[in-house]
C-alpha positions in Angstrom: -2.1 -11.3 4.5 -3.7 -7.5 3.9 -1.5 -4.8 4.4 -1.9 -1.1 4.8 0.5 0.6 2.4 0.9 4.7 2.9 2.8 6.4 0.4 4.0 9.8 0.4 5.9 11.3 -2.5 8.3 14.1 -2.0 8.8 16.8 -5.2 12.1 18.0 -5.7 13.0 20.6 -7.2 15.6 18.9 -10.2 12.9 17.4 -11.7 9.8 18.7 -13.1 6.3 18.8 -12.4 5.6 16.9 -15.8 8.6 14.3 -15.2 6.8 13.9 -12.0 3.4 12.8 -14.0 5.0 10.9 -16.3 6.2 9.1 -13.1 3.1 8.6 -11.5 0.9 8.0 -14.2 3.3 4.8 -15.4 3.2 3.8 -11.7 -0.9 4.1 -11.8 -1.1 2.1 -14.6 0.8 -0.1 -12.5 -1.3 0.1 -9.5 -4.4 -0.5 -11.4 -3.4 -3.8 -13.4 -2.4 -5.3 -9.6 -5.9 -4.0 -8.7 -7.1 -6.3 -11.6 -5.2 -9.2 -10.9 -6.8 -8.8 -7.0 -3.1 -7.8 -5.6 -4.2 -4.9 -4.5 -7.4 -4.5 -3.0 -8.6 -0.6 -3.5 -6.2 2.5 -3.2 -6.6 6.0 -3.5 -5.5 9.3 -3.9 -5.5 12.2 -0.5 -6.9 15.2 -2.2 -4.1 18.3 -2.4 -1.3 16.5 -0.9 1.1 13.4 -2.5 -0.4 10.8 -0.9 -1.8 7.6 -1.8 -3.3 5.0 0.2 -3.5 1.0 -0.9 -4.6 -2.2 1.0 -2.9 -5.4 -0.6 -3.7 -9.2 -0.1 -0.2 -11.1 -0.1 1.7 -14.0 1.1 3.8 -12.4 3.2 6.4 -9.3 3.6 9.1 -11.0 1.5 6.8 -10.8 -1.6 5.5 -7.5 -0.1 9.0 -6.2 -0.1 9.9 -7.9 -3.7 7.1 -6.1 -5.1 7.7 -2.8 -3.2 11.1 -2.6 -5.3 9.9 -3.3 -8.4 7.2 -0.5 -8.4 7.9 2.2 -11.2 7.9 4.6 -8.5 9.7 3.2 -6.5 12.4 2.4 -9.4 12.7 5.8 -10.5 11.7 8.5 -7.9 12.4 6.4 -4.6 14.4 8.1 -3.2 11.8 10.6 -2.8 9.2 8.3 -1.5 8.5 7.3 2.0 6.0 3.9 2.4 4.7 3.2 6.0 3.5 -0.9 5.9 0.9 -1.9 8.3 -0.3 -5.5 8.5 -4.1 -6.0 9.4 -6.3 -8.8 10.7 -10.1 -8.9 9.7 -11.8 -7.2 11.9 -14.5 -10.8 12.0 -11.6 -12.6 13.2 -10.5 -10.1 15.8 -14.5 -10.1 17.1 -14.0 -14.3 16.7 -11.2 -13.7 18.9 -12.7 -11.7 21.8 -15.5 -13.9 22.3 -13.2 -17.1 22.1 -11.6 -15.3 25.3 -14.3 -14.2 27.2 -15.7 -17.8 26.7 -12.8 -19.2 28.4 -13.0 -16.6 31.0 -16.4 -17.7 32.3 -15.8 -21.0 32.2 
């Protein structure tokens, strides 16, 4: 299953802007070995705001959700970090789909 993963990251004020790097920088080390292993699909980085954007390819939301919580991000700044999930469909499957329908339709 690919899912749509939005992240946005919140800066507070008790830490700093360096403990917030060393944060995200272990978490994009992270982010770039599941990219590797074909976890995640591509991501990237909104310019000028604390936003990153991933697709990921797994089983189902259980191990979306396992993996969620064991993000470095997520383990040490989540509080501060809001994730929006959506799950997709191909969009050749969707097209399969509609025609399927109106097949049935003029039949």
């Amino acid at each position: 299953m690919l899912y749509h993963l939005d992240f946005h990251v919140e800066y507070p004020h008790e830490i700093s802007q360096a403990e917030l790097f060393a944060i995200w920088a272990e978490e994009a080390d992270a982010a770039l070995k599941a990219k590797e292993a074909g976890v995640v699909v591509d991501l990237w980085k909104c310019v000028g705001i604390r936003r990153v954007i991933a697709i990921v390819n797994v089983p189902n939301l259980d191990v979306l959700d396992q993996i969620l919580l064991d993000l470095p991000i997520m383990q040490k700044h989540g509080q501060h970090v809001q994730v929006e999930v959506t799950p997709l469909r191909r969009y050749e499957d969707f097209a399969e789909d509609l025609k399927a329908r109106l097949d049935r339709k003029e039949k």
